[in-house]
C-alpha positions as CSV (number, residue, x, y, z in Angstrom):
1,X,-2.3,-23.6,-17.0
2,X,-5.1,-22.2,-14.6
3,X,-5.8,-24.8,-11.4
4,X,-9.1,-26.1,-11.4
5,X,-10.2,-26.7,-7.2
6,X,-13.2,-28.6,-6.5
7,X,-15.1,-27.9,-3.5
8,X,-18.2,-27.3,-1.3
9,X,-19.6,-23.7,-1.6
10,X,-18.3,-23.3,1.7
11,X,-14.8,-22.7,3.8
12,X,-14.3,-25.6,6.1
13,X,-11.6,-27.8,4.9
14,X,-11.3,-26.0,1.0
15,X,-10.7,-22.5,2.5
16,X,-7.0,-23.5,3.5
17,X,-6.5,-24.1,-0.2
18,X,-7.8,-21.3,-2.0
19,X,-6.0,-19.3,1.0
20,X,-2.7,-20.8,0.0
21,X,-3.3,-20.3,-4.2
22,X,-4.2,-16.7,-3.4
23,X,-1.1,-16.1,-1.3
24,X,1.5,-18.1,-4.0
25,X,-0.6,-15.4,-6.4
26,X,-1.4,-19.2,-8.2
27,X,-4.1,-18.7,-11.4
28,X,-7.1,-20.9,-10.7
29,X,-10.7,-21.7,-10.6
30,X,-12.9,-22.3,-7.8
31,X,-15.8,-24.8,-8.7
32,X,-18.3,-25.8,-6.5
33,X,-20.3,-28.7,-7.1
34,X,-23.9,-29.7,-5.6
35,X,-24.6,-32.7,-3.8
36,X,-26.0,-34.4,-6.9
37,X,-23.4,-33.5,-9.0
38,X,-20.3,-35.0,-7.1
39,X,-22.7,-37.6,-5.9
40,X,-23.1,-38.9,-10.2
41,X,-19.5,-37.7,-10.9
42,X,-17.4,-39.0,-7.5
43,X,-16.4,-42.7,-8.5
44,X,-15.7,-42.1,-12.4
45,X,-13.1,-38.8,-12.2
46,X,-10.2,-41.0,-11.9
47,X,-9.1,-40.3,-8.9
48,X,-8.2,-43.7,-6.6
49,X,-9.7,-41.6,-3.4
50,X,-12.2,-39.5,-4.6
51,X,-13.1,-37.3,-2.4
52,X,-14.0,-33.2,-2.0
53,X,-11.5,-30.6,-2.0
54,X,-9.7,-31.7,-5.2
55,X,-7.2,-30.0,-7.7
56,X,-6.9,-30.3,-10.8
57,X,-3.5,-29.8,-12.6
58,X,-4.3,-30.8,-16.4
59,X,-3.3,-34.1,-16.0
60,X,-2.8,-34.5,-12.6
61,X,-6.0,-34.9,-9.9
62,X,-5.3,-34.6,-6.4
63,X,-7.9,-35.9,-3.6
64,X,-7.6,-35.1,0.0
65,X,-7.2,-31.7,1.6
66,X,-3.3,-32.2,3.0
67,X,-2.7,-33.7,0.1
68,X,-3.9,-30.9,-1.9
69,X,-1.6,-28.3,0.2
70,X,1.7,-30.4,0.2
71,X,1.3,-31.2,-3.7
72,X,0.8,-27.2,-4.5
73,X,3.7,-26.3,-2.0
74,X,5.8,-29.0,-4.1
75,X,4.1,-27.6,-7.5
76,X,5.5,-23.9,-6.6
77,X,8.3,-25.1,-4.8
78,X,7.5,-22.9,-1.6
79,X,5.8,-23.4,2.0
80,X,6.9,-26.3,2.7
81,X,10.6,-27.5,4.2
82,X,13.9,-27.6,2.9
83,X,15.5,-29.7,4.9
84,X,14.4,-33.1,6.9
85,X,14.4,-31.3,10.1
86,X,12.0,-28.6,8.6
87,X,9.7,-31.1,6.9
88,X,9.5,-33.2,10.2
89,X,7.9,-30.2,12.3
90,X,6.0,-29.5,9.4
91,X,4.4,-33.0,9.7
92,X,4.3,-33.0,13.0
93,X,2.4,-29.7,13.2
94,X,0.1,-30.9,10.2
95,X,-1.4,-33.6,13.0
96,X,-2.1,-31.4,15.5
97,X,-4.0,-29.4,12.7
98,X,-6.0,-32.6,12.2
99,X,-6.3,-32.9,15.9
100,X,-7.5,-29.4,16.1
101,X,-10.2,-29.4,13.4
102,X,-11.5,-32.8,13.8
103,X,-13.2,-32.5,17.2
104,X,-14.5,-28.9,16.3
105,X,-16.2,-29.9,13.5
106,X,-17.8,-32.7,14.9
107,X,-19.1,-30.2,17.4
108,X,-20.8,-28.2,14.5
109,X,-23.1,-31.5,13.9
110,X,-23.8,-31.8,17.2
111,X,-27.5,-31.9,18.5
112,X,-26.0,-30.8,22.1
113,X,-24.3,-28.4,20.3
114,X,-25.1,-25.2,22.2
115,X,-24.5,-27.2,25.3
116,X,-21.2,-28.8,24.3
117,X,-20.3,-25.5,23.2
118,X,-19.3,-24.4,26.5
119,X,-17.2,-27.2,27.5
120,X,-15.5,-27.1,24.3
121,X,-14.1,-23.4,24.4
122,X,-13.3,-24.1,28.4
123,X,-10.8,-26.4,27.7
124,X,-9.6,-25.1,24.4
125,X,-6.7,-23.4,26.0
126,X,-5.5,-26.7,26.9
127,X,-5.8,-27.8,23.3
128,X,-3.9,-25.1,22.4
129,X,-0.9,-25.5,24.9
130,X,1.7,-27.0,22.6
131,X,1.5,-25.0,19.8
132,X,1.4,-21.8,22.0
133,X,4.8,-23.4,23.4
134,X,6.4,-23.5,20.0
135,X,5.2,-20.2,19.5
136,X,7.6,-18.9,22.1
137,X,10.5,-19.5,20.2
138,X,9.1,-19.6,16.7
139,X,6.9,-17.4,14.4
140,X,5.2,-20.3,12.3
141,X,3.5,-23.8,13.7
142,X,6.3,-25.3,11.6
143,X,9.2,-23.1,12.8
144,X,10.6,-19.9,11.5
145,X,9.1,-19.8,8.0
146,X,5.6,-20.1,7.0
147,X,4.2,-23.2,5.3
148,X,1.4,-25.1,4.0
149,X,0.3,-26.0,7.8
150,X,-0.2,-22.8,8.9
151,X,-3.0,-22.2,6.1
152,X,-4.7,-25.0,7.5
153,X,-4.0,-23.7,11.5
154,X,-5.2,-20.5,11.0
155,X,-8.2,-21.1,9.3
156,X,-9.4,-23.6,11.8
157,X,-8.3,-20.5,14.8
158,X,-10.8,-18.4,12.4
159,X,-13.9,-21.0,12.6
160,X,-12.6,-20.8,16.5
161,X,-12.9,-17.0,16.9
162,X,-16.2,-16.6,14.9
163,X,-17.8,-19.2,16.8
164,X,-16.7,-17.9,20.3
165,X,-15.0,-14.3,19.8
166,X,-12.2,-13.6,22.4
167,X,-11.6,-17.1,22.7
168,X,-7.9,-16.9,22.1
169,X,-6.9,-14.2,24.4
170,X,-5.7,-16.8,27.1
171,X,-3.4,-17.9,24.4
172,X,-1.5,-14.6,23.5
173,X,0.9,-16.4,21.3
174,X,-1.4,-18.1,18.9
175,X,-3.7,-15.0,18.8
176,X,-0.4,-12.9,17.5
177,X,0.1,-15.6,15.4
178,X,-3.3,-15.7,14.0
179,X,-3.4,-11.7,13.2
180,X,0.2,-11.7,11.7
181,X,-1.1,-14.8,9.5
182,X,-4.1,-12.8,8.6
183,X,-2.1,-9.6,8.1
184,X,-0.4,-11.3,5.1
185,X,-0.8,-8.7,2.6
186,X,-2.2,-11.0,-0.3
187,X,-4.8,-12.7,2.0
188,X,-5.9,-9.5,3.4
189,X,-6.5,-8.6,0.2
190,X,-8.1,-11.4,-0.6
191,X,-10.5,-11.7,2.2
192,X,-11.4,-7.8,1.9
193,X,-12.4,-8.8,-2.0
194,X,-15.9,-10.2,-3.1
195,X,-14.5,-13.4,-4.1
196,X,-14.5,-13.8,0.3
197,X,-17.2,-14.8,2.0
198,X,-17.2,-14.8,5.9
199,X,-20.4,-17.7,5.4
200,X,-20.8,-20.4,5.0
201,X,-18.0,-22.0,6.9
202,X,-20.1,-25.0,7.3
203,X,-23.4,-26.3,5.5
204,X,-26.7,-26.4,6.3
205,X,-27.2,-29.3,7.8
206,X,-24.8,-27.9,11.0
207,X,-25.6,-26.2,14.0
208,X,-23.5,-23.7,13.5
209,X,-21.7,-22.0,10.8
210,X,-23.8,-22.0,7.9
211,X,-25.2,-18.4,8.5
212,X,-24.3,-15.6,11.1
213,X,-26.1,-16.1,14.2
């Protein structure tokens, strides 16, 4: 049965997704409803927290981007953790993901965003501190295997390096992260195809990542 995923025609929080369907080689279909659509459709879909990304698994709806990822990684029984040691790092790292992203895209909405901006990217190699320490002994956020997480990480490290390019070198263990995650042969392929887009990350209404400045 082909996935049905509902999102914004943008990346921000639905790119993770589609990332991790392309990379399980999962058969689905990206929809992307307008404002006025979800806005008629949101409260009668039957879903108890409606909200943008969800999935759609013939009878099944999912709401929620984290909840998206963890039900496809149970769905295809892969990238998540196998035992209770693995799936608490795994949480773990899924909050500093939500740490990570939160702040930064409050930034895009930002009327001082230019000015903001600066200070941001100045301290984001303290942001970054812990998982560049579990970096030094692991290949994945989550520990030696990749998982859902690290679709969300590295797409959030993408916003990060388009919005300020070079600003991971003081980090040199996420940025090898970040390239080996990107080097994944089916999301290469993926974002070399012209179902990619680069733009929008964010919508219009942001002051930045709608369009390449």
């Amino acid at each position: 049965m082909v996935l049905q995923l509902f999102y914004w025609k943008l990346r921000a929080l639905g790119e993770p997704i589609r990332l991790m369907l392309e990379h399980l080689g999962a058969e689905y279909e990206d929809n992307n409803p307008d404002g006025e659509t979800w806005a008629a459709q949101k409260y009668n879909l039957g879903m108890e927290y409606p909200n943008l990304p969800y999935l759609v698994d013939g009878g099944v709806k999912v709401s929620q981007s984290f909840a998206v990822m963890r039900y496809i990684s149970r769905k295809f029984k892969a990238l998540g953790g196998d035992t209770e040691e693995e799936r608490q790092r795994i949480d773990t790292a899924e909050g500093f993901c939500g740490d990570l992203r939160g702040p930064f895209i409050r930034l895009w909405f930002d009327p001082e965003f230019e000015t903001k901006k600066v200070e941001y990217f100045k301290q984001l190699p303290t942001k970054l501190k812990s998982l560049e320490n579990v970096l030094d002994s692991h290949k994945w956020a989550g520990g030696d295997k990749l998982t859902y997480v690290d679709f969300g990480i590295c797409e959030c490290l993408d916003h990060h390096e388009m919005c300020e390019p070079g600003c991971l070198q003081p980090t040199p263990n996420v940025k090898k992260y970040y390239e080996n995650f990107f080097a994944l042969p089916k999301i290469d392929a993926y974002r070399r195809s012209n179902r990619f887009s680069s733009y929008p990350v964010a919508p219009a209404s942001a002051r930045w990542g709608h369009s390449k400045m």
